[in-house]
OpenMM code with the backbone's topology and positions (N, CA, C; nanometers):
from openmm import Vec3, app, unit

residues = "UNK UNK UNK UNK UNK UNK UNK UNK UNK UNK UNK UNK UNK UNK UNK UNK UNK UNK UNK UNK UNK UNK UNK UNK UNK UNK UNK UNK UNK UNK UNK UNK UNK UNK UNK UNK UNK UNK UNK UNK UNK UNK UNK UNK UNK UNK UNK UNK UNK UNK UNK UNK UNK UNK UNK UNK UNK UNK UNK UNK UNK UNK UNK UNK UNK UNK UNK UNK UNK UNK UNK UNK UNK UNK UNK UNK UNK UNK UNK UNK UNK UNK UNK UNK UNK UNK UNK UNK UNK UNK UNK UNK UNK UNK UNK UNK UNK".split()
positions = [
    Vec3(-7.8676, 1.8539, -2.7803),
    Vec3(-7.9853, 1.9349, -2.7939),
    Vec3(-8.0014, 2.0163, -2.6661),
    Vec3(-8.0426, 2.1072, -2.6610),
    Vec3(-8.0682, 2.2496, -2.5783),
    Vec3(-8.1783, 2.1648, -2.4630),
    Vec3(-8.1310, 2.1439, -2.3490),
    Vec3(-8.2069, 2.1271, -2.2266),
    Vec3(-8.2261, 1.9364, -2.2263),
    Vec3(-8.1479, 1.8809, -2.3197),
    Vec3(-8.1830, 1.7457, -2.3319),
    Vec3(-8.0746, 1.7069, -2.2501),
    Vec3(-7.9567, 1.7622, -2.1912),
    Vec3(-7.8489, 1.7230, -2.1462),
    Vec3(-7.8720, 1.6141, -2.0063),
    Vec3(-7.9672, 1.6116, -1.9686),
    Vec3(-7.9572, 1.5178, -1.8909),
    Vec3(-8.0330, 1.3811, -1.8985),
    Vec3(-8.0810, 1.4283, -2.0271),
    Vec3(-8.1278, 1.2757, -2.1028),
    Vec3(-8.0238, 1.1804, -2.1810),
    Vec3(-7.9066, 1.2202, -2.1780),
    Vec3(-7.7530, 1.1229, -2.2573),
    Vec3(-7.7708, 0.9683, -2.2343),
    Vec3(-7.7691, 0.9030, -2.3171),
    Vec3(-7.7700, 0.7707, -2.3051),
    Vec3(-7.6152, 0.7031, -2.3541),
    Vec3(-7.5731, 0.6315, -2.2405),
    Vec3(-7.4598, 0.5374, -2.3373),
    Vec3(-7.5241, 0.4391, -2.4583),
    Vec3(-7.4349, 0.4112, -2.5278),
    Vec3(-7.4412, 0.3281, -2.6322),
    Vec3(-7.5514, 0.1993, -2.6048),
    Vec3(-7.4779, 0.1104, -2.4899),
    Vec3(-7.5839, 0.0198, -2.4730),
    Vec3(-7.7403, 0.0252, -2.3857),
    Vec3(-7.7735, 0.1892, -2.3471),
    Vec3(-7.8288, 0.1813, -2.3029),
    Vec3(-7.9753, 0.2086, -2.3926),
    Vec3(-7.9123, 0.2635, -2.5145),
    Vec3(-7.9880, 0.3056, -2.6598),
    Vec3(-8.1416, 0.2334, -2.6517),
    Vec3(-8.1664, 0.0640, -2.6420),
    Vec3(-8.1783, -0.0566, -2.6633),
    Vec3(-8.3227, -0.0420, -2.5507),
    Vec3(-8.2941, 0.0399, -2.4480),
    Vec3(-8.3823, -0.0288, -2.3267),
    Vec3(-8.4601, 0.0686, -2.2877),
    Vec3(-8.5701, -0.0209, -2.3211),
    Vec3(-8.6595, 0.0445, -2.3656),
    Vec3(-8.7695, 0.1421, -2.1999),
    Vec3(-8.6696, 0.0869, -2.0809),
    Vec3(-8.6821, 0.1554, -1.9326),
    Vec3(-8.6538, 0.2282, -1.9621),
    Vec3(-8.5317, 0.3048, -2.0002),
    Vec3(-8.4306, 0.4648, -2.0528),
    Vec3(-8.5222, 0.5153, -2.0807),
    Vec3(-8.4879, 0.6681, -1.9810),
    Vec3(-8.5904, 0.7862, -2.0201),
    Vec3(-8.5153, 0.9125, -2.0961),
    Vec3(-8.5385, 0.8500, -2.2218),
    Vec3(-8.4692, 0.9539, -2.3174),
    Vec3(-8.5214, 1.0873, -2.3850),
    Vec3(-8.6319, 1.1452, -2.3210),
    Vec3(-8.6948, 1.2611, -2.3690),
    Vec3(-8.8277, 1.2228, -2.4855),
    Vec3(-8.9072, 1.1223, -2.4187),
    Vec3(-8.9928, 1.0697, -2.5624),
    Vec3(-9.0794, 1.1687, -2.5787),
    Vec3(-9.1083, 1.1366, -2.7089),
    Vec3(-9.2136, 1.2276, -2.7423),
    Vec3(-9.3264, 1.1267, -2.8381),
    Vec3(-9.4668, 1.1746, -2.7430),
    Vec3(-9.5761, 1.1103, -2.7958),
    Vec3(-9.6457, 1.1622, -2.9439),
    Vec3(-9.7038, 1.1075, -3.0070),
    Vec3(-9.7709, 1.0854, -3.0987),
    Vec3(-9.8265, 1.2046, -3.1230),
    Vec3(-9.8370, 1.2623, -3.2951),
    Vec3(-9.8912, 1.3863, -3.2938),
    Vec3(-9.8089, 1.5164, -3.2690),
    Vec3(-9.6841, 1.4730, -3.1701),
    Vec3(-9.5898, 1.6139, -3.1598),
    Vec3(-9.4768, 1.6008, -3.2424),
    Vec3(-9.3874, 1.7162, -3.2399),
    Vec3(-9.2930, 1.7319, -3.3202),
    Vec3(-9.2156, 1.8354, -3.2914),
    Vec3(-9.0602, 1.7952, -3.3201),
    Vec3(-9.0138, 1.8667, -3.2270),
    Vec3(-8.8692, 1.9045, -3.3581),
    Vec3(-8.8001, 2.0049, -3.3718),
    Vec3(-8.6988, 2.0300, -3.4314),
    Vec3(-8.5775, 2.0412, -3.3922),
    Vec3(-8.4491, 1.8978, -3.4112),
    Vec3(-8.3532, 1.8804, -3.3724),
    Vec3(-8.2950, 1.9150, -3.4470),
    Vec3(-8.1679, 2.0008, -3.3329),
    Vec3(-8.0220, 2.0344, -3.4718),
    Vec3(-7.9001, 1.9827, -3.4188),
    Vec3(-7.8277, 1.9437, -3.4968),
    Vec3(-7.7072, 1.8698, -3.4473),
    Vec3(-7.5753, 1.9094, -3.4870),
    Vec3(-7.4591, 1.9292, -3.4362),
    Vec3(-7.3715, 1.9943, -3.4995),
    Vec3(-7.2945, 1.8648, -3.5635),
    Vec3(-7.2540, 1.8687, -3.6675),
    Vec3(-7.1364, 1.7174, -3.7295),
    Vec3(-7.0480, 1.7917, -3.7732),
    Vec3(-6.9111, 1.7223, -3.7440),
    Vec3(-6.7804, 1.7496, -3.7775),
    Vec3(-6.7432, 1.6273, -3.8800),
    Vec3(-6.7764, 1.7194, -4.0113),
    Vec3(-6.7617, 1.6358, -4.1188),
    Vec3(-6.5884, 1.5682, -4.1491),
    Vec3(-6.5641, 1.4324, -4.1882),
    Vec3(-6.4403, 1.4199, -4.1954),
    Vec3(-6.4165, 1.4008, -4.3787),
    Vec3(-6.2747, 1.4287, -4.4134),
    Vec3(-6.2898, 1.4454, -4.5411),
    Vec3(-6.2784, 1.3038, -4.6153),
    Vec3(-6.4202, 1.2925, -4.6493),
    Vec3(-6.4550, 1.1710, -4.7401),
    Vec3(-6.4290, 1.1465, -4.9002),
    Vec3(-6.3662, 1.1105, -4.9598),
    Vec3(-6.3221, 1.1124, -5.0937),
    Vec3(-6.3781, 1.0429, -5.1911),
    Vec3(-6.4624, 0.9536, -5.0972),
    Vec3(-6.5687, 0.9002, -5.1989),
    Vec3(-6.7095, 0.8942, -5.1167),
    Vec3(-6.7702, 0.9914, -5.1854),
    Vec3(-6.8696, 1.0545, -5.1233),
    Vec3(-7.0445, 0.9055, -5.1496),
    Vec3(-6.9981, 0.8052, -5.2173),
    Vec3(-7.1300, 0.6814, -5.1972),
    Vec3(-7.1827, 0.6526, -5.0171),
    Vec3(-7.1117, 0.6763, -4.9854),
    Vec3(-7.1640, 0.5812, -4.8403),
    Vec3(-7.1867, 0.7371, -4.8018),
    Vec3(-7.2953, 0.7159, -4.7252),
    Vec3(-7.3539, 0.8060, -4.5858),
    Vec3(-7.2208, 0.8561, -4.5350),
    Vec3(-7.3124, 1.0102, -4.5477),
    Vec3(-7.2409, 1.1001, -4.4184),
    Vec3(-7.2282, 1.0545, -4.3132),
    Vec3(-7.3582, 1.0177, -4.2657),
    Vec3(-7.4100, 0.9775, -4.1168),
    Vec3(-7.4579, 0.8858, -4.0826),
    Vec3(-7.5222, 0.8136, -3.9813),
    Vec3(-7.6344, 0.7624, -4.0167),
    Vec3(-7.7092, 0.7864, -3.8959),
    Vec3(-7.8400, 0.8058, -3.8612),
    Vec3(-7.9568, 0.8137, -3.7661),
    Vec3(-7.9996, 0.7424, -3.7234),
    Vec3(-7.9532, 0.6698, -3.5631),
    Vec3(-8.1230, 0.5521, -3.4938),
    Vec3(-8.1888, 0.6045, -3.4608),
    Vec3(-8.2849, 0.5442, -3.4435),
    Vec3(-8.4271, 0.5849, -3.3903),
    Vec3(-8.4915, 0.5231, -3.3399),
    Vec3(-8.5596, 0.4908, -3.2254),
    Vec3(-8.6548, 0.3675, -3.1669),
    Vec3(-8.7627, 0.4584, -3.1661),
    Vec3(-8.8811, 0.3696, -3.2158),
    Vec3(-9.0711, 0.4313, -3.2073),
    Vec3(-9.1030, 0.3174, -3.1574),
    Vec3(-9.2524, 0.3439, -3.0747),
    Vec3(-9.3377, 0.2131, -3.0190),
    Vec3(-9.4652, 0.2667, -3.0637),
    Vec3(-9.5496, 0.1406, -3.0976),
    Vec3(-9.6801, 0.2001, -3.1682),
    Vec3(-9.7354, 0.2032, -3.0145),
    Vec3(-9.8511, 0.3014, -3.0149),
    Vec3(-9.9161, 0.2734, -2.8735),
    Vec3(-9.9568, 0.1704, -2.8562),
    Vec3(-9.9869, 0.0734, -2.9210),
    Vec3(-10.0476, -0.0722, -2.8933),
    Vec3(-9.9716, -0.1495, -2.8468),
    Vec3(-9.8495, -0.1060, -2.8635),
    Vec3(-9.7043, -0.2355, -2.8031),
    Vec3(-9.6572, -0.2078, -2.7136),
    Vec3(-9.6027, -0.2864, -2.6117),
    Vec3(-9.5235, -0.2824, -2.5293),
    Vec3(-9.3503, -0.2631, -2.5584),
    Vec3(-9.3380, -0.2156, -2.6263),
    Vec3(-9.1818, -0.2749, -2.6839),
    Vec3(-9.1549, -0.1966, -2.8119),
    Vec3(-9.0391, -0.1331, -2.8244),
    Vec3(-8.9959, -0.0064, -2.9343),
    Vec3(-8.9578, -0.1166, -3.0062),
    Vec3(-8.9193, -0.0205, -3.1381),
    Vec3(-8.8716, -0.0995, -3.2769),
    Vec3(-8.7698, -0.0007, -3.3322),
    Vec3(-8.6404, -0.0532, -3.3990),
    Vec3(-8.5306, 0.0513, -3.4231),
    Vec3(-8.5139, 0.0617, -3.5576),
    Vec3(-8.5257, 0.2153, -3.6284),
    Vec3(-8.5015, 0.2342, -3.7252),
    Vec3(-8.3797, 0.3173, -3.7434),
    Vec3(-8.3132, 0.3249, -3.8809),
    Vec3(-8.1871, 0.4265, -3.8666),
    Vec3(-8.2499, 0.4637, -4.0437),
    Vec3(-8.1538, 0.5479, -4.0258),
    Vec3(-8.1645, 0.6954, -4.1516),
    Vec3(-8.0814, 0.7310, -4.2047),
    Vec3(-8.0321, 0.6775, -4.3123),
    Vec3(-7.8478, 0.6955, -4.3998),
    Vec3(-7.8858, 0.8384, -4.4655),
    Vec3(-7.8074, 0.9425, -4.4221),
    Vec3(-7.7881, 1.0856, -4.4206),
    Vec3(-7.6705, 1.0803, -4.5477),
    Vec3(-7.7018, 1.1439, -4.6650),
    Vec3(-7.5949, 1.1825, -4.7843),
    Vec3(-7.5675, 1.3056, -4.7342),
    Vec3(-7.4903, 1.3306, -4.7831),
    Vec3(-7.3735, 1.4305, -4.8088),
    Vec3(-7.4180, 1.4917, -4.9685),
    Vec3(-7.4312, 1.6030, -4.9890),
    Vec3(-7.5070, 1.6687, -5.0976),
    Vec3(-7.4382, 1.7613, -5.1769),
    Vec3(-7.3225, 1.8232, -5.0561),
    Vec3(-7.2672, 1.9572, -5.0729),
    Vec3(-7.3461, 2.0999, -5.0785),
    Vec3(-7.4317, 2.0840, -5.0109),
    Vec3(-7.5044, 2.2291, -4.9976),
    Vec3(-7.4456, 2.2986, -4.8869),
    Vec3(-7.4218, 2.4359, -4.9668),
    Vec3(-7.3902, 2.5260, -4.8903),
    Vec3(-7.4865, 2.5412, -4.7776),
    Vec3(-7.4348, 2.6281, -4.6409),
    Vec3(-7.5441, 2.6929, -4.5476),
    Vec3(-7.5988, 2.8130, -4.6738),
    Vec3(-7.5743, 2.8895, -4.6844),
    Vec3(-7.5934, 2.9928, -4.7813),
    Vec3(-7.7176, 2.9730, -4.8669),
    Vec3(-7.6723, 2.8591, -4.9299),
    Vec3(-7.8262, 2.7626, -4.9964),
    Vec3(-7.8545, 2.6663, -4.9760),
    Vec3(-7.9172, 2.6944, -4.8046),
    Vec3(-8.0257, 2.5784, -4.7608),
    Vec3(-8.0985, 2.6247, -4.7644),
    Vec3(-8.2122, 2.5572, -4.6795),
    Vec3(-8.3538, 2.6109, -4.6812),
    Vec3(-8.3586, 2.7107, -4.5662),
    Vec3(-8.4300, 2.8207, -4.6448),
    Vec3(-8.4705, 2.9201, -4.5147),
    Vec3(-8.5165, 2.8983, -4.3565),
    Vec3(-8.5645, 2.7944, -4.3272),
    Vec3(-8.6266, 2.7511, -4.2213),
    Vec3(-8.5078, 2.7158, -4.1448),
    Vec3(-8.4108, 2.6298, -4.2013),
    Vec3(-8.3041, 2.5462, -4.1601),
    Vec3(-8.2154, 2.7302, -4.1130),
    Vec3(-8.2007, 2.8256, -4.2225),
    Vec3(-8.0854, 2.8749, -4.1532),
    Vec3(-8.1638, 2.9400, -4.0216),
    Vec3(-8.2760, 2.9656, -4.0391),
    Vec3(-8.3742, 3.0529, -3.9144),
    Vec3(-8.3039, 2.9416, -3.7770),
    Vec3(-8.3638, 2.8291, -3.8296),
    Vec3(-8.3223, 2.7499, -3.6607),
    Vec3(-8.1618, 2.7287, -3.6320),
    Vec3(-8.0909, 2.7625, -3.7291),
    Vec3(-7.9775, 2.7324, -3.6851),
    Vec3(-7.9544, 2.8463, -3.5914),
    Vec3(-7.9781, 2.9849, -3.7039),
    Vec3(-7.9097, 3.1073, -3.6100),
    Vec3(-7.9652, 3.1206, -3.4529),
    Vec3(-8.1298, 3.0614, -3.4557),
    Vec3(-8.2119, 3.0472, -3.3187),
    Vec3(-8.1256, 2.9885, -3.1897),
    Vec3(-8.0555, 2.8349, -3.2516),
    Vec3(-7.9962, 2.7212, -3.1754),
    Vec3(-7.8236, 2.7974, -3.1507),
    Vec3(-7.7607, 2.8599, -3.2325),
    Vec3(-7.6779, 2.9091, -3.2241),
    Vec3(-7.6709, 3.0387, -3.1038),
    Vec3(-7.7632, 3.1215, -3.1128),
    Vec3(-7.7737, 3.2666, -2.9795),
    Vec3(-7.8125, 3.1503, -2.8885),
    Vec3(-7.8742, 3.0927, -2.8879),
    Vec3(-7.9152, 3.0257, -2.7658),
    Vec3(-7.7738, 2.9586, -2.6536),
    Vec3(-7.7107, 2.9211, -2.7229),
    Vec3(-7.5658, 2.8306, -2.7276),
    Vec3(-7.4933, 2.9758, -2.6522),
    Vec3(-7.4881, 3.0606, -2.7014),
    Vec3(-7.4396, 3.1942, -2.6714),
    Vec3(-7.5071, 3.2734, -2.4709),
    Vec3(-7.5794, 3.2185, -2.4949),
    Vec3(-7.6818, 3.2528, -2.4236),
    Vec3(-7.6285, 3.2038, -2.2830),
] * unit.nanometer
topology = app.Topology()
chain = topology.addChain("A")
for resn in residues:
    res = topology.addResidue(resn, chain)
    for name in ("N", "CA", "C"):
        topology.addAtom(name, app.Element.getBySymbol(name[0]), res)
């Protein structure tokens, strides 16, 4: 992500919950794009991808980890959603930039 580069976490550092990974509090929202180098899957049941995620409610001391099994759909860029190609071409000049 654009300016997150010095927030990289290794693998085991994912977990700890000291790591200052770019949080973002409650109420905001923020639009990530990611580039994937799809590999050719032939049986398209299992996840493309999959997504972790750690959230902490404000009441806790201590995150909780969720992940996000990403399908594979076959949608073109062409016919995605308008919004999606707006931020791509945005994230793309930027990259250029």
């Amino acid at each position: 992500m654009i300016g997150y580069e010095n927030r990289l976490l290794e693998n085991d550092e994912f977990l700890d919950d000291k790591k200052d990974a770019g949080e973002k509090g409650a109420e905001l929202s923020i639009t990530a794009l990611h580039e994937i180098v799809p590999t050719l899957n032939v049986d398209k049941s299992p996840p493309a991808f999959t997504i972790d995620f750690r959230c902490k409610d404000p009441k806790s001391s201590a995150s909780e980890g969720l992940s996000l099994d990403i399908k594979d759909n076959n949608t073109t860029f062409k016919k995605s959603f308008e919004n999606h190609r707006f931020a791509s071409a945005v994230a793309s000049y930027g990259l250029i930039l």
